[in-house]
ROTITOR-903181 format. One record per residue (C-alpha): residue in three letters; chain; z, y, x. Coordinates in nm, 2 decimals. Layout:
   code   unit       up    north     east
    Ala      A        Z        Y        X
...
END
This chain:
   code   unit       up    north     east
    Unk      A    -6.56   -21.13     3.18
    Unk      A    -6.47   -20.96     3.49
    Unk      A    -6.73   -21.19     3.64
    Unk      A    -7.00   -21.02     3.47
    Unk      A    -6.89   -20.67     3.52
    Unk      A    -6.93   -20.75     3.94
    Unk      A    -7.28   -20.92     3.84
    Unk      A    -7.37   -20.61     3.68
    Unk      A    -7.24   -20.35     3.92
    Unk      A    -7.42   -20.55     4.18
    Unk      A    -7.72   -20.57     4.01
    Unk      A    -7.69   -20.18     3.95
    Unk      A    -7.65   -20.12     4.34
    Unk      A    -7.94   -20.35     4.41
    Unk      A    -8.19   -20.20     4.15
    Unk      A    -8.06   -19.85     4.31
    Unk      A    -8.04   -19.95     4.64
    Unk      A    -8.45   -20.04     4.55
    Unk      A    -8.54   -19.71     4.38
    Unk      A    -8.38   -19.54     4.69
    Unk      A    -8.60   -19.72     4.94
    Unk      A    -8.87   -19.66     4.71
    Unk      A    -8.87   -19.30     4.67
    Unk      A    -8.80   -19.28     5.06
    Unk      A    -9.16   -19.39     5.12
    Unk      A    -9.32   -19.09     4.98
    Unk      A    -9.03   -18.88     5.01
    Unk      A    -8.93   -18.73     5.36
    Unk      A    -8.78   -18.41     5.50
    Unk      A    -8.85   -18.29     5.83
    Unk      A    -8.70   -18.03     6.03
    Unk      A    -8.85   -17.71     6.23
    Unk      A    -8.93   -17.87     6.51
    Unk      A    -9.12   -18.15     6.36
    Unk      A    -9.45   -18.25     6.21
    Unk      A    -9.61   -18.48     5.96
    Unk      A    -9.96   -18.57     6.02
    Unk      A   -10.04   -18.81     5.72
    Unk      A   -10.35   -19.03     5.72
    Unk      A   -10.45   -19.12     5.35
    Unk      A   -10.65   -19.43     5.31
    Unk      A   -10.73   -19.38     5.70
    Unk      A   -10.82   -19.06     5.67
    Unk      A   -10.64   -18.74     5.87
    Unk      A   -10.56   -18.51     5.57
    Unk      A   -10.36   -18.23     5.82
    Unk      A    -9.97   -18.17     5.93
    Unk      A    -9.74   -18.13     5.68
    Unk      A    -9.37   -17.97     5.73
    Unk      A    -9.10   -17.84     5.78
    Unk      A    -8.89   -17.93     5.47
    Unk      A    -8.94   -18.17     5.18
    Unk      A    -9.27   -18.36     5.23
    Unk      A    -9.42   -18.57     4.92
    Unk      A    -9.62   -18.90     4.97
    Unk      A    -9.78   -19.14     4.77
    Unk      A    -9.66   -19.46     4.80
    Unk      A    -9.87   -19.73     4.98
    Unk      A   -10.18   -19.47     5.02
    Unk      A   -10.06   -19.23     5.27
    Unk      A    -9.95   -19.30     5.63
    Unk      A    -9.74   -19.06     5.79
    Unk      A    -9.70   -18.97     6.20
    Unk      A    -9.43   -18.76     6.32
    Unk      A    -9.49   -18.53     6.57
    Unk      A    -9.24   -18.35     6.77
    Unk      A    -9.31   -17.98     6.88
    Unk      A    -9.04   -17.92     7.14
    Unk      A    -9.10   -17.88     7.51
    Unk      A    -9.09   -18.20     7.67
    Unk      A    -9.12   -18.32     8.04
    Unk      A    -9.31   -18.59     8.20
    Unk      A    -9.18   -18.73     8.58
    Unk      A    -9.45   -18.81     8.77
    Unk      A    -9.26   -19.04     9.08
    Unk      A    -9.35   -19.02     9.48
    Unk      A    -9.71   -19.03     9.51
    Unk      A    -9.85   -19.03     9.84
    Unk      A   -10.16   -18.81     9.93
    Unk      A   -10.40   -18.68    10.20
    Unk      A   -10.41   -18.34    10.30
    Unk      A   -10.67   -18.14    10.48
    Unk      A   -10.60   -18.26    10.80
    Unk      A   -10.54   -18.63    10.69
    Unk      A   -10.19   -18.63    10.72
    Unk      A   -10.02   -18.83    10.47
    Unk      A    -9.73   -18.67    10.24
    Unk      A    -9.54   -18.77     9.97
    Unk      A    -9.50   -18.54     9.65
    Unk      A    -9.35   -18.57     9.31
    Unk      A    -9.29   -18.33     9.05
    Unk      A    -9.25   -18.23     8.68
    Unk      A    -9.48   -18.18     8.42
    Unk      A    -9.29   -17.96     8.13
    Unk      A    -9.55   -17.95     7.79
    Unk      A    -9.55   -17.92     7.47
    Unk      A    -9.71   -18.01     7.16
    Unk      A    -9.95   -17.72     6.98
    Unk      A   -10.19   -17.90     6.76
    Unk      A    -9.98   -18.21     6.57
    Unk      A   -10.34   -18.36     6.48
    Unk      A   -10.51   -18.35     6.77
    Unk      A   -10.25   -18.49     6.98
    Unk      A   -10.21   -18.84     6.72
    Unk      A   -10.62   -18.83     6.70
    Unk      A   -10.73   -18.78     7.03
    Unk      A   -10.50   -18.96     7.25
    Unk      A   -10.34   -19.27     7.19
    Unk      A   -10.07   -19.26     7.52
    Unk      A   -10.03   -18.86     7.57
    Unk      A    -9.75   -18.95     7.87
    Unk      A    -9.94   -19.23     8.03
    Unk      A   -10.26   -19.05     8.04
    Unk      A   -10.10   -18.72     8.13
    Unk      A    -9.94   -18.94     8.46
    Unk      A   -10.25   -19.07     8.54
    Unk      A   -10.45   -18.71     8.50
    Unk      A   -10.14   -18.58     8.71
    Unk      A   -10.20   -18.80     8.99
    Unk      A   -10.53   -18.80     9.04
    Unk      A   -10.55   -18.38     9.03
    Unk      A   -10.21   -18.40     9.25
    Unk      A   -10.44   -18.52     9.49
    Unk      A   -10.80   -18.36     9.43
    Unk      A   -10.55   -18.04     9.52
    Unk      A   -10.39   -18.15     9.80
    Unk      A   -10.69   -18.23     9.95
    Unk      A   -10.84   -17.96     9.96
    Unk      A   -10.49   -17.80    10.18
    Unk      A   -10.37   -17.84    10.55
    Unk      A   -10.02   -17.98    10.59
    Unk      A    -9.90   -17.64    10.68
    Unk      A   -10.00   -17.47    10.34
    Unk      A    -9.89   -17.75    10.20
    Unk      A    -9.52   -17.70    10.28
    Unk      A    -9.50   -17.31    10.32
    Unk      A    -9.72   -17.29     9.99
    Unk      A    -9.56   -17.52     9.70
    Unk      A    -9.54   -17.20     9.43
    Unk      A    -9.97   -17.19     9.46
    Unk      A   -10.00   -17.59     9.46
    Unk      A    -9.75   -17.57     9.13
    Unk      A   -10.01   -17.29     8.98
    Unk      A   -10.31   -17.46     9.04
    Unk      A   -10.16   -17.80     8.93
    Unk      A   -10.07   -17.62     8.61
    Unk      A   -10.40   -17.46     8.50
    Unk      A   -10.59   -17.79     8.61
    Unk      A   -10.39   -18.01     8.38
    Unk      A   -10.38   -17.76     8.11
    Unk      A   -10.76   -17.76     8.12
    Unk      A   -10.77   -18.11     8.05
    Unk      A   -10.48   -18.17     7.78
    Unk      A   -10.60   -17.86     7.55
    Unk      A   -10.84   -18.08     7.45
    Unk      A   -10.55   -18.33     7.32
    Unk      A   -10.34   -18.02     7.14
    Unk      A   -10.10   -17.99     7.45
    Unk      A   -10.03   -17.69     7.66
    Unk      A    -9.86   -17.78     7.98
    Unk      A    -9.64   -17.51     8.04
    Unk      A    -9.51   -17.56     8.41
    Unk      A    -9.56   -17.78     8.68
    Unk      A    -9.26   -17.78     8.94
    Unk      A    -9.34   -17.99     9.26
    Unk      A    -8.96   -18.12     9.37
    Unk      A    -8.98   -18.24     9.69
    Unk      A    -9.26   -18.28     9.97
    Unk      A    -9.19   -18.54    10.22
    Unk      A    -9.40   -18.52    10.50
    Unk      A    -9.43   -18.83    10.82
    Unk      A    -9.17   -18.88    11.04
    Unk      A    -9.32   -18.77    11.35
    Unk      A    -9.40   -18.45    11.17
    Unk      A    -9.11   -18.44    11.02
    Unk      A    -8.95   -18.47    11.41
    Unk      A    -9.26   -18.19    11.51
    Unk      A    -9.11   -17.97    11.27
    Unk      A    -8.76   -18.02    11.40
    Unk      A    -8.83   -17.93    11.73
    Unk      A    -9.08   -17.60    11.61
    Unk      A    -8.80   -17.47    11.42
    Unk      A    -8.54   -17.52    11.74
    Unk      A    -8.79   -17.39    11.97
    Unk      A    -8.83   -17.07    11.70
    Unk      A    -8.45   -17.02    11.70
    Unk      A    -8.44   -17.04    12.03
    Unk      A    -8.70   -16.77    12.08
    Unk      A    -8.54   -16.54    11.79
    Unk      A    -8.22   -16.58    11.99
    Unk      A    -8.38   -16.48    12.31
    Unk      A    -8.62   -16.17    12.15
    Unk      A    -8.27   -16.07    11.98
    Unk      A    -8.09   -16.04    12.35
    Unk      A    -8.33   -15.89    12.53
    Unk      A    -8.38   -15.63    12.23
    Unk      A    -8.05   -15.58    12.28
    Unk      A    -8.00   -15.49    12.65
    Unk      A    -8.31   -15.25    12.58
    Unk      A    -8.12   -15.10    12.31
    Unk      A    -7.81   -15.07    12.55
    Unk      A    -8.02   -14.95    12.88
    Unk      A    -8.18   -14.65    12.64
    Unk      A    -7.83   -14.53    12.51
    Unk      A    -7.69   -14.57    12.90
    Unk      A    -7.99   -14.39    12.96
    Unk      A    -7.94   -14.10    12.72
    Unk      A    -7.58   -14.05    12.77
    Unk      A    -7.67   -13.97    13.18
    Unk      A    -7.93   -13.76    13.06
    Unk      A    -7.68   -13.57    12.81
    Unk      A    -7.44   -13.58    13.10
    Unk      A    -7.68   -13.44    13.35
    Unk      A    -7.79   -13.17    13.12
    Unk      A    -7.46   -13.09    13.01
    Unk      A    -7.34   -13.07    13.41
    Unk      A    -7.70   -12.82    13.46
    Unk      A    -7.59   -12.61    13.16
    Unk      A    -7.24   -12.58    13.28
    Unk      A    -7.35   -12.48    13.69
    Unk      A    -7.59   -12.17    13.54
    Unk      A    -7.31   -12.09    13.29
    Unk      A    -7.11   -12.06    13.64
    Unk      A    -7.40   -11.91    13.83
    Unk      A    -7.51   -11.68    13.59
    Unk      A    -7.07   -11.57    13.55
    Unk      A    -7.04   -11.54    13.97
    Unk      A    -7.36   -11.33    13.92
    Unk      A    -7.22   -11.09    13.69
    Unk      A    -6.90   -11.09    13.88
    Unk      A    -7.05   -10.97    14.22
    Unk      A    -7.25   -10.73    14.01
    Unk      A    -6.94   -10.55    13.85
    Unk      A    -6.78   -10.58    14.18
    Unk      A    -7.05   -10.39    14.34
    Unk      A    -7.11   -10.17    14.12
    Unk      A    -6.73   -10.09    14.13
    Unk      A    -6.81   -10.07    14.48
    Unk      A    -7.06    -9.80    14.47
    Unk      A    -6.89    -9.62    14.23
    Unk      A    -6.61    -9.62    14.48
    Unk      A    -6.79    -9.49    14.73
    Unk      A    -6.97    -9.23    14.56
    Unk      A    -6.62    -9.03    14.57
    Unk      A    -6.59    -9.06    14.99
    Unk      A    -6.69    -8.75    15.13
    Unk      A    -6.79    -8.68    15.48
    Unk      A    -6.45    -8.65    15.61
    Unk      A    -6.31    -8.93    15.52
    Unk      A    -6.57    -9.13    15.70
    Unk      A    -6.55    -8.98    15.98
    Unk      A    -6.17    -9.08    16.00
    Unk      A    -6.28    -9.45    15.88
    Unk      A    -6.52    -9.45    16.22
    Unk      A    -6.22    -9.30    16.44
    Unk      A    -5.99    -9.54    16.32
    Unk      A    -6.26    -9.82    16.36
    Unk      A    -6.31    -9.68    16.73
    Unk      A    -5.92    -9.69    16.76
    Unk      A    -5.95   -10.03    16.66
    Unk      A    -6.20   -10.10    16.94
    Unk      A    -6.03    -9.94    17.23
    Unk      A    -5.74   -10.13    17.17
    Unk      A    -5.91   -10.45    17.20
    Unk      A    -5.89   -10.64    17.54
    Unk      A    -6.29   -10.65    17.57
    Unk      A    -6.41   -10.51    17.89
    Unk      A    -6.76   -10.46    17.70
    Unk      A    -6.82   -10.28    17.43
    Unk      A    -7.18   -10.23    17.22
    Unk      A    -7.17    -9.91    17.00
    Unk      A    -7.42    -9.84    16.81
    Unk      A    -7.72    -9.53    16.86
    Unk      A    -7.64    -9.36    16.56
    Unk      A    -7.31    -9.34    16.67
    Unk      A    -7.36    -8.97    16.76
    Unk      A    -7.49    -8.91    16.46
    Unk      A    -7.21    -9.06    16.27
    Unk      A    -6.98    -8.84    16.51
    Unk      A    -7.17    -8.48    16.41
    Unk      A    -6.96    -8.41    16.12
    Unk      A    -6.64    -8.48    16.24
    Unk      A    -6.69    -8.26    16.56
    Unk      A    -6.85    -7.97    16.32
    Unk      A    -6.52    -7.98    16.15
    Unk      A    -6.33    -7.97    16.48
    Unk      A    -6.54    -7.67    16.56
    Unk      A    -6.43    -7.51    16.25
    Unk      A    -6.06    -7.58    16.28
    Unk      A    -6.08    -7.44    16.59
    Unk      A    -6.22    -7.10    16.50
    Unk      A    -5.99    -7.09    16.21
    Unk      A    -5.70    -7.09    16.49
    Unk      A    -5.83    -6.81    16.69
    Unk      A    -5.83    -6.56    16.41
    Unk      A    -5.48    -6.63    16.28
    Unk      A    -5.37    -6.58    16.68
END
């Protein structure tokens, strides 16, 4: 008895386990980022999806397509530039898939021909570019790379949507060339660097004398022009002093300056002509003082 109950439940299982794998041939699912292209009796009849996807058994063929970005890695490949130096470059291709049918119909090996398109336009471009532009240039080589394979793979329903160029290697003697350039170039910046320098430093020397020396002009006329305006007041204080000397007392100033004279131990003495003159008043006055004395006698 309990014999026949495992035959049966095993039985059960396999006839299942049959209609499962049955109903799996015509029945798939398939996700957002995937495609169906189904060929029926040999014949492309489109891209199905996403979600539940219905087949008929033995009559349809399906091909699943992913539409994600992908990336190819094209390895070292060694080229001639415009100058025939030789250089070794490899990059990245990043693509993706934007017509499911074209891309199962058209192409049989979309990576391997994609390489070999790659490599042969890698270096077509290069060719056509001296070393220099080669190396100071890699963002325009990665442009035209781009819309060169593009041109060719839109025809197989992919859109290659970046080429990245990761390393350039270049000979080793120019490699050795390029050593020394960029020494030589620091040393010149270094050089360019110190002598802009000491310029920089002679012109602010140079300015700070010439503040100073304007600075020391200013401060002599200040000086001049406050000595000027003292011997000014002082003469004017002068004249206004001497505006209030009468005759008189000018007289007495030349009597005490003879006085003066006389008592000097010179044997010669140099008067002046208009000493006479100068001598008029005071004699007048003596004249006067005189009379004066007469009357009161």
């Amino acid at each position: 008895m309990l014999t026949n109950i495992l035959t049966m439940l095993f039985g059960l299982f396999v006839l299942l386990s049959l209609v499962l794998a049955f109903f799996g041939t015509f029945i798939k699912i398939t996700r957002e980022y995937q495609r169906l292209v189904i060929f029926r009796l040999g014949r492309c009849i489109g891209a199905k999806g996403p979600g539940l996807v219905l087949l008929l058994p033995f009559i349809d063929r399906p091909v699943w397509v992913d539409l994600r970005e992908q990336y190819l890695e094209v390895p070292h490949q060694t080229c001639i530039t415009k100058d025939n130096a030789p250089i070794s470059v490899d990059f990245l291709i990043y693509w993706k898939v934007v017509g499911p049918v074209d891309s199962v119909i058209k192409v049989g090996n979309f990576a391997g021909a994609s390489q070999g398109i790659s490599t042969t336009t890698l270096r077509a471009v290069i060719g056509d570019i001296s070393l220099d532009d080669v190396l100071a240039k890699r963002e325009h080589i990665n442009q035209i790379l781009r819309v060169k394979l593009d041109e060719i793979t839109e025809r197989w329903g992919v859109k290659v949507t970046a080429v990245e160029i990761r390393e350039i290697l270049p000979p080793r003697e120019v490699q050795e060339a390029m050593t020394r350039q960029m020494t030589a170039e620091r040393n010149r910046r270094a050089v360019v660097l110190e002598s802009e320098g000491k310029r920089e430093a002679t012109i602010k020397i140079a300015e700070g004398d010439k503040r100073s020396a304007i600075l020391r002009a200013e401060g002599a006329r200040q000086a001049a022009i406050l000595r000027a305006e003292g011997y000014a007041l002082a003469l004017e204080k002068i004249y206004a002093a001497a505006k209030t000397i009468d005759a008189k007392t000018m007289s007495l100033q030349y009597l005490e300056a003879l006085k003066e004279v006389g008592n000097s131990p010179s044997t010669k003495f140099i008067l002046p002509m208009e000493l006479t003159g100068l001598l008029k008043p005071f004699v007048g006055h003596l004249g006067e003082a005189a009379a004066v004395g007469e009357d009161v006698a």
